[in-house]
C-alpha positions as CSV (number, residue, x, y, z in Angstrom):
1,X,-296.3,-167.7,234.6
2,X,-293.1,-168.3,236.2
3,X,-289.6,-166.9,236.1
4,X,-288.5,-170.5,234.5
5,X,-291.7,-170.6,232.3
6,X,-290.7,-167.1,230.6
7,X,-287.2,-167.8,229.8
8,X,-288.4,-171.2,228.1
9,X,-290.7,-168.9,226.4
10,X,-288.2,-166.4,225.0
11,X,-285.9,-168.7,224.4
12,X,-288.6,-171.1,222.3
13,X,-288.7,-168.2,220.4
14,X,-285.4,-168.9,219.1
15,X,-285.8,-172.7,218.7
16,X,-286.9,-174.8,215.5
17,X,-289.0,-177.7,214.2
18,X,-288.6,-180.6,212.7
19,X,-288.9,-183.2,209.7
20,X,-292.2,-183.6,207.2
21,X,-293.3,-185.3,203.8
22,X,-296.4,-186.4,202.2
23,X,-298.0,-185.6,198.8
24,X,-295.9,-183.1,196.6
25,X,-298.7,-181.6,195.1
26,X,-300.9,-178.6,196.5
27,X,-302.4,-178.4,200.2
28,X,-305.4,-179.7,200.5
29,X,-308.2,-179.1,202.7
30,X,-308.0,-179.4,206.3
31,X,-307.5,-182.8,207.7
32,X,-311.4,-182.3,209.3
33,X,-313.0,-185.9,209.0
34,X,-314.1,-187.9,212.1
35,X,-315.1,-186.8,215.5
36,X,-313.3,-183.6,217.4
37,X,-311.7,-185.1,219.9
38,X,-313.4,-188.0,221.3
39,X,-313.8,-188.6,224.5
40,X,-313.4,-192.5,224.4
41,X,-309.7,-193.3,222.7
42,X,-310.4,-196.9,222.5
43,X,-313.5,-196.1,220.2
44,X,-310.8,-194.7,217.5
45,X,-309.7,-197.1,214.9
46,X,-307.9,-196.9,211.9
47,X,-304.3,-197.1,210.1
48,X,-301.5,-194.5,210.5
49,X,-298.6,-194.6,208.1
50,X,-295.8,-192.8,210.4
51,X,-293.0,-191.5,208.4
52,X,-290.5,-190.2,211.0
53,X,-287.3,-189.9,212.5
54,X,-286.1,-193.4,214.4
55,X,-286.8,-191.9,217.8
56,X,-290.5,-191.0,216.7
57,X,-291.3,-194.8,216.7
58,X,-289.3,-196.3,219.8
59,X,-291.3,-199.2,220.6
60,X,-290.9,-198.0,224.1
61,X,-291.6,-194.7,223.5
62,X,-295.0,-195.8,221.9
63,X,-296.2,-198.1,224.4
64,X,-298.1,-195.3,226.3
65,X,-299.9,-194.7,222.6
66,X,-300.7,-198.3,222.1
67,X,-302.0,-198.6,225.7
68,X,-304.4,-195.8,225.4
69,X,-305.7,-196.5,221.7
70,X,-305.4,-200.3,221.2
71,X,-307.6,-200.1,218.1
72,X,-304.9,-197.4,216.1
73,X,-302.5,-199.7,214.1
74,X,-299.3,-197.9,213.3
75,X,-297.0,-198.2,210.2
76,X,-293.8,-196.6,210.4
77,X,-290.8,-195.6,207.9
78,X,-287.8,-193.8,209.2
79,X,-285.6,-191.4,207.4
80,X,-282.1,-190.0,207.9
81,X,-283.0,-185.9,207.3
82,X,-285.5,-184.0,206.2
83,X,-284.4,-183.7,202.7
84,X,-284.1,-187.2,202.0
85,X,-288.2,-187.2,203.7
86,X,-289.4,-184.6,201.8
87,X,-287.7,-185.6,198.5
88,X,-289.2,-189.7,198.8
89,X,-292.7,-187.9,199.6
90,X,-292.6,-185.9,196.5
91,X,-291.1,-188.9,194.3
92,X,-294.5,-190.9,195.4
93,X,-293.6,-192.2,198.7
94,X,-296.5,-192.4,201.2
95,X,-297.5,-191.9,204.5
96,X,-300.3,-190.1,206.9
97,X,-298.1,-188.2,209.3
98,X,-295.0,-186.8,208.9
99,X,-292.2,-185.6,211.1
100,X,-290.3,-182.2,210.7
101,X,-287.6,-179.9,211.9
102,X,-287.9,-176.2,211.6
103,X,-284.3,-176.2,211.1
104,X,-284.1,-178.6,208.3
105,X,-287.3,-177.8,206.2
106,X,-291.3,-177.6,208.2
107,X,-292.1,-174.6,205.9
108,X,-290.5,-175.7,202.6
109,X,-292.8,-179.0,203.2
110,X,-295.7,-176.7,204.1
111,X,-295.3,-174.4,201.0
112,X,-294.4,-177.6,198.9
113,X,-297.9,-179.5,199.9
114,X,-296.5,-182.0,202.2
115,X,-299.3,-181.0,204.9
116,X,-302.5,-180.7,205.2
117,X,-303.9,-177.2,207.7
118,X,-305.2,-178.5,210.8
119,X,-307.9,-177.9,213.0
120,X,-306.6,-176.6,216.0
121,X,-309.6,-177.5,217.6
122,X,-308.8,-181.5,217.7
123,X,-305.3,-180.9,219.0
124,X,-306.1,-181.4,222.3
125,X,-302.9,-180.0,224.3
126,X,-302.4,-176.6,222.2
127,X,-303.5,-174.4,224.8
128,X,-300.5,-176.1,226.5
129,X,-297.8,-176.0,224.7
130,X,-295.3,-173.0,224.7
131,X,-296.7,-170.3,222.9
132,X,-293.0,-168.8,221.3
133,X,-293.1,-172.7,219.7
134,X,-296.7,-172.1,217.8
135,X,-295.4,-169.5,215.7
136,X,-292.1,-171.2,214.1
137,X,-291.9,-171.2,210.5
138,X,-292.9,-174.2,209.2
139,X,-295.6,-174.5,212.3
140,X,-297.8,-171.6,211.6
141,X,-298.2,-170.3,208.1
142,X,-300.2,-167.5,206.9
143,X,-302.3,-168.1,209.9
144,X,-303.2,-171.7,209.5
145,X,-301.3,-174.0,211.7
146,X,-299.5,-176.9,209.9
147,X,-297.5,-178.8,212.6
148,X,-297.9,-179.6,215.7
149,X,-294.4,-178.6,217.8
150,X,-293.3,-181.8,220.1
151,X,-289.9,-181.4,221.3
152,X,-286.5,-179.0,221.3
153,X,-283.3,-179.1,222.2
154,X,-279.6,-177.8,221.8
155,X,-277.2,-178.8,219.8
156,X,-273.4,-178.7,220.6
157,X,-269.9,-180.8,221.3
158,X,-270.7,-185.0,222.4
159,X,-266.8,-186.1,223.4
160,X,-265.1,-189.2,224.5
161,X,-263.9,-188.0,228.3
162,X,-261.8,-190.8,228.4
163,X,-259.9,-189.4,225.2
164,X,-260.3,-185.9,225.8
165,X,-259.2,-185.0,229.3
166,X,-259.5,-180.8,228.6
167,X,-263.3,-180.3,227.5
168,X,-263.8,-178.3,224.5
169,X,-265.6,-175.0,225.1
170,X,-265.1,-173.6,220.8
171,X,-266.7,-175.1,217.5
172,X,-263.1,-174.5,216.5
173,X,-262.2,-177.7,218.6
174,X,-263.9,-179.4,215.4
175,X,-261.5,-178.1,213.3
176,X,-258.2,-178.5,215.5
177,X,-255.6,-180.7,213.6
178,X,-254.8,-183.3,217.0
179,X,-258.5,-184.1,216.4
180,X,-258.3,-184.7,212.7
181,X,-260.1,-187.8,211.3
182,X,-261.1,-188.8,214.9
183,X,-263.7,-185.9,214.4
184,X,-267.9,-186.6,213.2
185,X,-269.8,-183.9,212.1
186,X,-274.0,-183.9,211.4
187,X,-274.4,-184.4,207.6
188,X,-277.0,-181.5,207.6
189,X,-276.7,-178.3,205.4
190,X,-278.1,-176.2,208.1
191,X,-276.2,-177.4,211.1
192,X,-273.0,-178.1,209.3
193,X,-273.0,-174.3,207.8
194,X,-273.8,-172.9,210.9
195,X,-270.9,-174.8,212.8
196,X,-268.8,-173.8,210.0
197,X,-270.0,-169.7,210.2
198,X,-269.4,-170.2,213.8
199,X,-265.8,-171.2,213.9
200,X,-264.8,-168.6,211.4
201,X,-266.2,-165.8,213.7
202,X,-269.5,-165.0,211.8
203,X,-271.8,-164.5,214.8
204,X,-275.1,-164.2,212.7
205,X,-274.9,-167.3,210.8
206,X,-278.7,-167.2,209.5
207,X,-278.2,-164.1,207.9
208,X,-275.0,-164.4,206.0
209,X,-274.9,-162.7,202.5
210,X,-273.6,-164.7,200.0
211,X,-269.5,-163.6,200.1
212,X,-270.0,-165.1,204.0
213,X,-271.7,-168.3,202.9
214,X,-269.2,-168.5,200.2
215,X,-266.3,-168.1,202.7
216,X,-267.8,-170.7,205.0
217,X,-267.7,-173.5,201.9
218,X,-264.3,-172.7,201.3
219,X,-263.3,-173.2,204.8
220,X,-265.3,-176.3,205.1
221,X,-263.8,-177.7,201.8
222,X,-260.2,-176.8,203.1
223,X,-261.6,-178.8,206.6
224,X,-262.9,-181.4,204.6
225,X,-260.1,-184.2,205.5
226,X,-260.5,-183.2,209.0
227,X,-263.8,-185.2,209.4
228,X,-263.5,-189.2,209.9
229,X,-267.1,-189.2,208.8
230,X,-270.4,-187.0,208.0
231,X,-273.1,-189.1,210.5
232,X,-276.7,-188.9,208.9
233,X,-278.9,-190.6,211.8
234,X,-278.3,-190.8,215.2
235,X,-277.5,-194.8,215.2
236,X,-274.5,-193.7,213.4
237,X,-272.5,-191.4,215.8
238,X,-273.7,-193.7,218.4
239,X,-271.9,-196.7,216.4
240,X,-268.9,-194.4,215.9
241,X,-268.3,-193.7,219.4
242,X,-269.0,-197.1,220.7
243,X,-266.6,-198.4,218.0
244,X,-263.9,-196.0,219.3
245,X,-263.6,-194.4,215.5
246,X,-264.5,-191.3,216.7
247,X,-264.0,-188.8,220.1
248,X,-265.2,-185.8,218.5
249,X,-268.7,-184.9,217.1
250,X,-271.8,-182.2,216.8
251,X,-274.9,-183.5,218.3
252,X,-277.6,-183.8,220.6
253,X,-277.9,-184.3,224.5
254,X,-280.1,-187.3,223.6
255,X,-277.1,-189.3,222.2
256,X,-275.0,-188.4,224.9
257,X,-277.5,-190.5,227.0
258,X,-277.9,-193.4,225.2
259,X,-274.0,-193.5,225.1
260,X,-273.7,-193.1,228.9
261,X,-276.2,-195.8,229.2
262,X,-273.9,-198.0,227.2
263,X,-271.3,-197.6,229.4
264,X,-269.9,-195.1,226.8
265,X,-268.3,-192.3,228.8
266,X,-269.0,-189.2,226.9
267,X,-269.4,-185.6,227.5
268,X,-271.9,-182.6,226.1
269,X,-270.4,-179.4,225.7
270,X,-271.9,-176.2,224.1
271,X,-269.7,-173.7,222.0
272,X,-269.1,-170.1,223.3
273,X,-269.8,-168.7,220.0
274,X,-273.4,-170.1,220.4
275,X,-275.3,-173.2,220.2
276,X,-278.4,-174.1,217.9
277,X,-281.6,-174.5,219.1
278,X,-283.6,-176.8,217.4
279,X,-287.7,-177.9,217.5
280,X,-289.4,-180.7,216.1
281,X,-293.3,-182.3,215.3
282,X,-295.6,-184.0,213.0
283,X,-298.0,-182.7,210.6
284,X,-300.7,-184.7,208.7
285,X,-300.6,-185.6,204.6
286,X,-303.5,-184.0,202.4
287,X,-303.6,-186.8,200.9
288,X,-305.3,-189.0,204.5
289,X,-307.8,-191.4,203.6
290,X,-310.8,-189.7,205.6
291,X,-310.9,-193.0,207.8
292,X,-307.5,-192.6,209.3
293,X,-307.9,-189.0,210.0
294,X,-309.0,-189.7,213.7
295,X,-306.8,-191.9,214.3
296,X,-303.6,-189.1,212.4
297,X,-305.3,-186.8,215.3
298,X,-305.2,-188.8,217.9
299,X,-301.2,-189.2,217.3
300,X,-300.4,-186.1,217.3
301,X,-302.2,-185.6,220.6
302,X,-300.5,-188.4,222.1
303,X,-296.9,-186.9,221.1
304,X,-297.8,-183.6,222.4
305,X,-299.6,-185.9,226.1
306,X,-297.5,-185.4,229.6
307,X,-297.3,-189.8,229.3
308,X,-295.5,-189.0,225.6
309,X,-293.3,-185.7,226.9
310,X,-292.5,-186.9,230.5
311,X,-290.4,-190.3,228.1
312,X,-288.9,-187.8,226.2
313,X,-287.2,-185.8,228.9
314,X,-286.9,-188.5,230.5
315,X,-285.2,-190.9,228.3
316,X,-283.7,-188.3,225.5
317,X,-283.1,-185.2,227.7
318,X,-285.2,-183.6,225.3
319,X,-287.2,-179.9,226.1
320,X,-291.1,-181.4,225.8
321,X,-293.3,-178.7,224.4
322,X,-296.4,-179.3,227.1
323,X,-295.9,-176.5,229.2
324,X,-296.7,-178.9,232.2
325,X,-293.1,-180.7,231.8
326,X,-292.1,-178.5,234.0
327,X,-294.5,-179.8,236.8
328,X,-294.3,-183.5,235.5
329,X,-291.0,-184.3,236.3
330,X,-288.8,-185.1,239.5
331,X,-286.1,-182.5,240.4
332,X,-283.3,-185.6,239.0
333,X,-285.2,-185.1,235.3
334,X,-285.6,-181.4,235.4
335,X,-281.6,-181.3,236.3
336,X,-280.8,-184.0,233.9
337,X,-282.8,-182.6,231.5
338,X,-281.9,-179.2,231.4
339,X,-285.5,-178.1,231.6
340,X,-284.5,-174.9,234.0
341,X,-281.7,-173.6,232.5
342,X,-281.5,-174.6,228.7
343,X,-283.0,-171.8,227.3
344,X,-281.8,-169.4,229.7
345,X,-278.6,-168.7,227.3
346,X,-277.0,-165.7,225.9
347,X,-275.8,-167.4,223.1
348,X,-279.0,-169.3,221.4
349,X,-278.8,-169.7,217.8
350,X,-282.5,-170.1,216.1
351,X,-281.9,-173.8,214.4
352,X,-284.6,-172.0,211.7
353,X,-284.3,-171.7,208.4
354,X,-281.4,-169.2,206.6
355,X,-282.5,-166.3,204.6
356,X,-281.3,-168.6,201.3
357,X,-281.8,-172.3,202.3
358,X,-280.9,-173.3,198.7
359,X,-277.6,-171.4,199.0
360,X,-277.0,-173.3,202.2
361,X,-277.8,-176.9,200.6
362,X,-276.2,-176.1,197.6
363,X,-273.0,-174.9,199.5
364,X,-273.3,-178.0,201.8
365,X,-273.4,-180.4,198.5
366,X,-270.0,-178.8,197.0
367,X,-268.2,-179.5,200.4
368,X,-269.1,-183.1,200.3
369,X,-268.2,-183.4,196.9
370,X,-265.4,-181.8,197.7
């Protein structure tokens, strides 16, 4: 393996997964129905209900899927966060597969029913994907493996360089009062605590006891007027930038490209006291009619396919999980993309789940009420 290969490994090691939902009741069997792997993809038919994050169901981003298996008819739903997925699943809300972020809640979902074990044996690009991302929480449980990992990335500072001529280099800059109410921050317990632990000089944010956690609240209650807004989905921030309401906000390389497409021009920047590291992928309900299970498997193996992973670099700057990303892509995308270097940090943050997520929700709840 090579020199680049082994830090993405490592460094994997400290990412995260993404969003899920289905059923709230207990895990079914395996989602085993239907032919392994098929050789044809036009002979597999049937009706996906995709619950997932906006970017999961780009119409461009799909066109590769549609191309390949014209006889798979796709329904989608989007959410704003896992919690909000995960809570609609469990008041009766349905769908086949299911999106999830390590960070935000892949192994309550798993240990709450939401997905069904697969057969590893259908997935046909695991031997592929970066082995440090197989055993998140959330992705492998107890040995059975639960979601498939698609994508990672880092989060840190998206500015308006137009607004802000000195970059900021701190997650204090979020806090500092010649930003205030020009400032967004990610209306997510995890990532907002952890920005929060960050500025306050708690280095080990995922293992605060609970006087740190309750310091953290207090700090982002005093902050609260600081923040012009609390963005839920990514449509949001971009709105707020675009609308020049905000030149300050946490977030993802991903929406610092669709702004600089716009003609938007803003600026990532990671904080030096460390930046999350996040992972997302889809997992499949229990509650699949047997019909559709080829056709849930043959998703997932699209999402985790070089046509599928070579978009998202491509187009979102994301970190693919296909090992062969790194192969895939012209020098322009690996640069653009980070693929060489993003992981090779010193200051990675796991975006995985705190010792007490509860705490963490519950804290993040208070300060918005706050």
């Amino acid at each position: 393996m090579t020199t680049t290969a082994n830090k993405l490994v490592i460094a994997t090691s400290a990412a995260t997964l993404l969003v899920a939902g289905c059923s709230g009741g207990d895990s079914g069997g395996a989602a085993e129905p239907g032919l392994a792997n098929p050789g044809d993809p036009a002979s597999i038919a049937g009706t996906v209900r995709l619950y997932s994050y906006e970017d999961g169901f780009n119409d461009d981003y799909l066109a590769s899927f549609h191309e390949m298996y014209p006889n798979i008819t796709l329904e989608t739903a989007g959410f704003g966060s896992n919690e909000e997925a995960i809570a609609k699943i469990q008041a009766g809300f349905e769908a086949d597969v299911i999106n999830t972020c390590v960070d935000e809640g892949a192994l309550e979902a798993v240990q709450k029913g939401v997905y069904a074990p697969l057969d590893i044996a259908r997935l046909e690009n695991w031997a592929n994907l970066w082995p440090a991302m197989k055993e998140m929480p959330g992705i492998t449980v107890d040995g059975e493996v639960y979601v498939v990992p698609v994508d990672a990335g880092t989060a840190g500072l998206i500015y308006n360089a137009d607004k802000i001529t000195t970059p900021p280099d701190s997650w204090t800059d979020m806090f500092d009062p010649q930003y205030r109410d020009r400032v967004s921050l990610q209306d997510n317990a995890v990532t907002a605590i952890d920005i929060g632990a960050l500025a306050t000089g708690i280095s080990d944010p995922l293992n605060m006891d609970e006087a740190q956690l309750d310091t953290v609240k207090q700090y982002l209650i005093d902050n609260r007027s600081q923040f012009r807004t609390l963005w839920e989905d990514q449509g949001e921030v971009l709105s707020q930038f675009k609308s020049g309401e905000i030149d300050l906000a946490s977030g993802y390389t991903s929406i610092v490209k669709e702004l600089q497409a716009d003609g938007v021009n803003v600026e990532f920047a990671v904080g030096k006291e460390g930046q999350m590291l996040w992972t997302c992928g889809y997992g499949i309900s229990p509650d699949i009619a047997d019909e559709n299970v080829d056709a849930a498997y043959a998703l997932l193996n699209w999402y985790t396919s070089l046509p599928a992973q070579i978009y998202a670099a491509t187009n979102w700057y994301y970190l693919p999980s296909n090992e062969g990303i790194i192969d895939a892509v012209t020098p322009e995308v690996r640069a653009d993309a980070q693929l060489d270097t993003l992981f090779d940090l010193d200051n990675a943050i796991p975006a995985s789940p705190p010792k007490d997520r509860d705490a963490w929700v519950k804290a993040w709840a208070e300060v918005k009420a706050s």
